[in-house]
C-alpha positions in Angstrom: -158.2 -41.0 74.7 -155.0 -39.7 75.5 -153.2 -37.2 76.8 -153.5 -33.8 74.7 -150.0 -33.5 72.8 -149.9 -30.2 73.2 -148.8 -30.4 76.6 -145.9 -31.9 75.6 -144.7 -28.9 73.4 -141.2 -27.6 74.9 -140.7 -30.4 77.0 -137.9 -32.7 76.6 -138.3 -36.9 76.8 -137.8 -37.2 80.5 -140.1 -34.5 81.3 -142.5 -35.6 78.8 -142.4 -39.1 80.7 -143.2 -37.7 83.7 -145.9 -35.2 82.6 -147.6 -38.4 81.1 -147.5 -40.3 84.6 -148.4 -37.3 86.6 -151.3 -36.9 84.2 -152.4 -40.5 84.3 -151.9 -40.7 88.5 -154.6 -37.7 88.1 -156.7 -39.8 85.7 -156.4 -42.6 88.3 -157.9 -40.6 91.5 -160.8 -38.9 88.8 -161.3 -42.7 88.2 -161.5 -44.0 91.6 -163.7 -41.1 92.7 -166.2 -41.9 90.0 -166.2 -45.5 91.3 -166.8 -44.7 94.8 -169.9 -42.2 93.7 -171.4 -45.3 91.5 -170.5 -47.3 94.2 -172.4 -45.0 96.7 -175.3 -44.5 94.4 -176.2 -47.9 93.4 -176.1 -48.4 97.3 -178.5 -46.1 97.5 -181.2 -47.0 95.0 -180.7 -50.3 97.0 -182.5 -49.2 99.8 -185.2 -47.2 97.5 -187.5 -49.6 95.9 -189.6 -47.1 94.1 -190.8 -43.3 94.2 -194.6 -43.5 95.1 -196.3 -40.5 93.5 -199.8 -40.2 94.6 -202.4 -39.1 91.4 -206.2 -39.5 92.5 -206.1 -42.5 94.1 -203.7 -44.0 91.9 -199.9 -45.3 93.5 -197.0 -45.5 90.2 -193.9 -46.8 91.4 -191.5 -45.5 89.7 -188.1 -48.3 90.0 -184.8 -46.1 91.3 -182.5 -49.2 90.4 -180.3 -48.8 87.1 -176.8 -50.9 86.8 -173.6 -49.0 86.7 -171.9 -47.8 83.8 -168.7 -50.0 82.7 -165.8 -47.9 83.0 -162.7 -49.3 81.8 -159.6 -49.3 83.5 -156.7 -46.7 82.7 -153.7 -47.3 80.3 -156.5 -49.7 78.5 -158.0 -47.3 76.0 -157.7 -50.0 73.0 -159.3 -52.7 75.0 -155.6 -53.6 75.7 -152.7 -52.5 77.4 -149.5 -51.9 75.6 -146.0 -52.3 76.4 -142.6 -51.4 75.3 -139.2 -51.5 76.3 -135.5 -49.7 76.5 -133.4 -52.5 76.5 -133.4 -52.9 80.4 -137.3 -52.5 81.2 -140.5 -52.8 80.1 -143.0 -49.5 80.3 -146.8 -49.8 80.0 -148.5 -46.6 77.7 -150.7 -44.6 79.7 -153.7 -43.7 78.5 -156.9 -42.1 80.3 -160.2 -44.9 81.0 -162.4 -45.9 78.5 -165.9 -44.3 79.3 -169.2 -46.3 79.4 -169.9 -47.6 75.8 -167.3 -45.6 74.3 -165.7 -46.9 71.1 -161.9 -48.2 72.0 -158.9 -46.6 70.3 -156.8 -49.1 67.7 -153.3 -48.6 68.5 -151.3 -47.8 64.9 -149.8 -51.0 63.0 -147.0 -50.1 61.3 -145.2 -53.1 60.0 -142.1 -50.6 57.8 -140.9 -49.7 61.6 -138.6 -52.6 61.8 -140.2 -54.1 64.7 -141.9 -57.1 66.0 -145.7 -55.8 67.3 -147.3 -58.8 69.0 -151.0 -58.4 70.3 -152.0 -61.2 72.6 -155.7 -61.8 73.6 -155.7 -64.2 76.9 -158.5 -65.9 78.8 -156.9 -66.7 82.0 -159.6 -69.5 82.6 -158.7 -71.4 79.3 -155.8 -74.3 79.6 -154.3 -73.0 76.2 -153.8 -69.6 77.2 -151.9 -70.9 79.9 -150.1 -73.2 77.6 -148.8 -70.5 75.1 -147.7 -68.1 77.7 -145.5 -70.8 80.1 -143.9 -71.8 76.8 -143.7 -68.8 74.9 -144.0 -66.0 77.2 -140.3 -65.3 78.5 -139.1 -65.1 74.6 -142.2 -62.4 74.5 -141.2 -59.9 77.5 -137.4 -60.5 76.2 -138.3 -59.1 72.9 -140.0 -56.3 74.5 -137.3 -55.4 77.0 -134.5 -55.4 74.4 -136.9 -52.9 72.4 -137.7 -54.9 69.1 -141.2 -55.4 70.1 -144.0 -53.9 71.3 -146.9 -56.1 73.1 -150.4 -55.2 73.5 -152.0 -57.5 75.9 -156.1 -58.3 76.0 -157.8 -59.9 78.9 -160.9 -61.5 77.8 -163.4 -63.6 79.0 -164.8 -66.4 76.6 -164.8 -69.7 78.7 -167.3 -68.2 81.9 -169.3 -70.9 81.2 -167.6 -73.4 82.0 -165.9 -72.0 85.1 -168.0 -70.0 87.0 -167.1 -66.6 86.0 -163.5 -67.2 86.7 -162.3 -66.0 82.9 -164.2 -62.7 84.3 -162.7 -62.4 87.7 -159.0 -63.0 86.4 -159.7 -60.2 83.6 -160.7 -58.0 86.3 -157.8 -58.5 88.1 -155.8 -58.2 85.2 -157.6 -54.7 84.7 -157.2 -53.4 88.1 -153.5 -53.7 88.5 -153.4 -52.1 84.7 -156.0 -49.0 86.3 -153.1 -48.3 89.2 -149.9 -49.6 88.3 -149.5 -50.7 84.5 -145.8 -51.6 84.2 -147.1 -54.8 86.8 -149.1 -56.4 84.4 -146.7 -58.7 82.9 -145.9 -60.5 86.6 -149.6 -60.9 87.1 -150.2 -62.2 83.3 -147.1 -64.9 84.0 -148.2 -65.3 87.6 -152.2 -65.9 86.3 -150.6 -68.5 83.8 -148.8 -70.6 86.0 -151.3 -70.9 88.7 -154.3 -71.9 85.7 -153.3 -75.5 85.6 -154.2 -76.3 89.4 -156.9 -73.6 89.8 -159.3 -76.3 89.5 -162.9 -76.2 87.9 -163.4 -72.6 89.2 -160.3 -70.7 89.6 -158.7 -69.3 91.7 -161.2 -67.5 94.6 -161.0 -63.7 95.0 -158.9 -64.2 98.0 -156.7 -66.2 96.1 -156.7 -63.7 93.1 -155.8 -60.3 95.4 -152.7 -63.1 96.9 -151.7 -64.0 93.6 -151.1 -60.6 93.1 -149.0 -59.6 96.1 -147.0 -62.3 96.0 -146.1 -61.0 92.4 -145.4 -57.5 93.8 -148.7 -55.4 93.9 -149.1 -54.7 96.9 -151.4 -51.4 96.2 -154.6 -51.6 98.5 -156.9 -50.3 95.9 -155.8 -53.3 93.6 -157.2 -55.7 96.4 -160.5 -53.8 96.9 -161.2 -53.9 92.9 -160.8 -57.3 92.9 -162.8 -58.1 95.6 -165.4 -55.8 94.3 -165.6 -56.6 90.7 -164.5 -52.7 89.8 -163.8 -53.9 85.8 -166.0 -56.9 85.2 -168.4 -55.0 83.2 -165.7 -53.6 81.7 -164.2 -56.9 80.8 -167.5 -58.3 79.4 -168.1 -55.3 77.5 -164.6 -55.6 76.0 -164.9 -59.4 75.3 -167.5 -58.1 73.1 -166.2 -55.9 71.2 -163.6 -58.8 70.5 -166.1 -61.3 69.3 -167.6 -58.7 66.9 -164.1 -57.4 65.6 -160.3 -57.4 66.0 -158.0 -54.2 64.3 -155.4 -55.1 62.7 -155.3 -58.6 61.9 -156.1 -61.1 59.2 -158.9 -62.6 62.0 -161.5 -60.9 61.6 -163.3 -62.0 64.9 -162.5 -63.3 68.4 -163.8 -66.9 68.1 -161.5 -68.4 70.7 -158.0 -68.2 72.9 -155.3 -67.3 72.7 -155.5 -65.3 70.0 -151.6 -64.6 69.1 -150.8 -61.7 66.3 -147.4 -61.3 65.1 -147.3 -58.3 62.8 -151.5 -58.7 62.1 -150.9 -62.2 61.5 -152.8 -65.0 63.7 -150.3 -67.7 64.6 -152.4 -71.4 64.1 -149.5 -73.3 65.1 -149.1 -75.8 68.2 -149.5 -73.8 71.7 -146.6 -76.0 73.4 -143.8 -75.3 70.6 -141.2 -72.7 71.2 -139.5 -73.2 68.4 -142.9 -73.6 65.8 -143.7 -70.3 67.2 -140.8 -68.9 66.6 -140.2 -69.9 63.3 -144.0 -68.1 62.7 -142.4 -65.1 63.9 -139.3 -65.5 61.7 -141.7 -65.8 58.8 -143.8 -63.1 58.9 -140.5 -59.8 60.9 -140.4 -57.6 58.2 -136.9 -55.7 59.0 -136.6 -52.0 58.1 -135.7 -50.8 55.0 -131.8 -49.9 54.6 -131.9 -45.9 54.0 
């Protein structure tokens, strides 16, 4: 789900830039405002046990309780978010939220383009996630800034139970800072990845989560409210899901643990804590462009 190209007709890159981000600032409030009304409602039914109707005697309750649709985040239509880069930064694509149950977009894989297109799915509760991005993640982002990759990021959530729902709750926050300001999420995936190894058994708390965050530059208020409040974890369970029962674009055809690292559609199996193994993967599998 994104923006309609025909809006773009006319316009030249910079406005085209800038109608996307005015678009997806629009898509954020919609967002927010359908939050707030779920968030209103569910209060609601709360305080409503049943709806007694009265039939000859008889007293049907009738249960006013149903759980909230998982929304997705914005700028995560593909389950991911992706990023890309000029040579001096690194932009997030917008995209609008993924509605309740709604099938996720596959970004194209086009491996004639010359580039490097790296899809990384990352359980911030698991130690190896944290393992592959402290080693490898630097060379990542610098492949993407200098514009000869692109990197679509998935937050997932396979090891909740074994640390009390913490693989959910760093997703989430992962998700929220994508939902109002994408271009932060790499700081908060490097800042979640250096803070795994003395989380302890459960994580980091919420408290700790929203002060990860700031400290890494998010400082938006709405961030710290959907962390606190959970605003993506049905999202993010939802999504883990979809993992386990598929993954586009890659010679895996499942989600079975984490990290999950795709260069090009191809899983990397080699050692987590090897710069130089994992870059020799990537070395084997770059197809450069053809020479016109």
């Amino acid at each position: 789900m994104r923006a309609d190209k025909t809006h773009f007709s006319g316009l030249g890159k910079k406005d085209r830039r800038a109608l996307v981000r005015e678009l997806a600032r629009l898509e954020r409030e919609e967002a927010a405002r359908r939050r707030r009304r779920r968030r209103i409602a569910w209060r609601a039914g709360l305080g409503v046990v049943g709806v007694a109707v009265l039939s000859v005697g008889t007293v049907t309750i009738v249960s006013a309780l149903q759980p909230a649709p998982a929304l997705g985040p914005l700028n995560m239509a593909s389950d991911g978010i992706l990023f890309s880069g000029n040579g001096k930064t690194v932009t997030a694509a917008t995209t609008v939220a993924l509605e309740s149950k709604e099938a996720p977009e596959t970004n194209p894989l086009d491996t004639s383009d010359g580039m490097l297109h790296l899809v990384a799915y990352v359980d911030y509760g698991n130690a190896d996630s944290a393992t592959f991005e402290t080693t490898n993640g630097s060379t990542l982002l610098s492949w993407v800034t200098s514009g000869n990759a692109t990197l679509e990021l998935h937050p997932v959530a396979l090891d909740d139970s074994v640390n009390q729902n913490y693989s959910t709750r760093a997703a989430n926050a992962v998700a929220c800072v994508a939902d109002a300001s994408p271009d932060s999420v790499p700081a908060i995936n490097s800042a979640l990845a250096a803070a795994q190894p003395t989380a302890g058994a459960s994580g980091l708390t919420d408290a700790q989560l929203v002060a990860l965050v700031q400290k890494a530059g998010e400082n938006d208020t709405s961030v710290a409210d959907c962390i606190t409040s959970s605003g993506f974890g049905a999202w993010v369970a939802d999504a883990t899901g979809r993992a386990r029962a598929s993954v586009p674009n890659s010679d895996v055809p499942t989600l079975t643990t984490a990290p999950l690292v795709l260069v090009n559609g191809k899983a990397y199996t080699g050692p987590l804590d090897d710069a130089s193994a994992f870059e020799s993967f990537v070395k084997s599998v770059y197809a450069p462009a053809p020479v016109e």
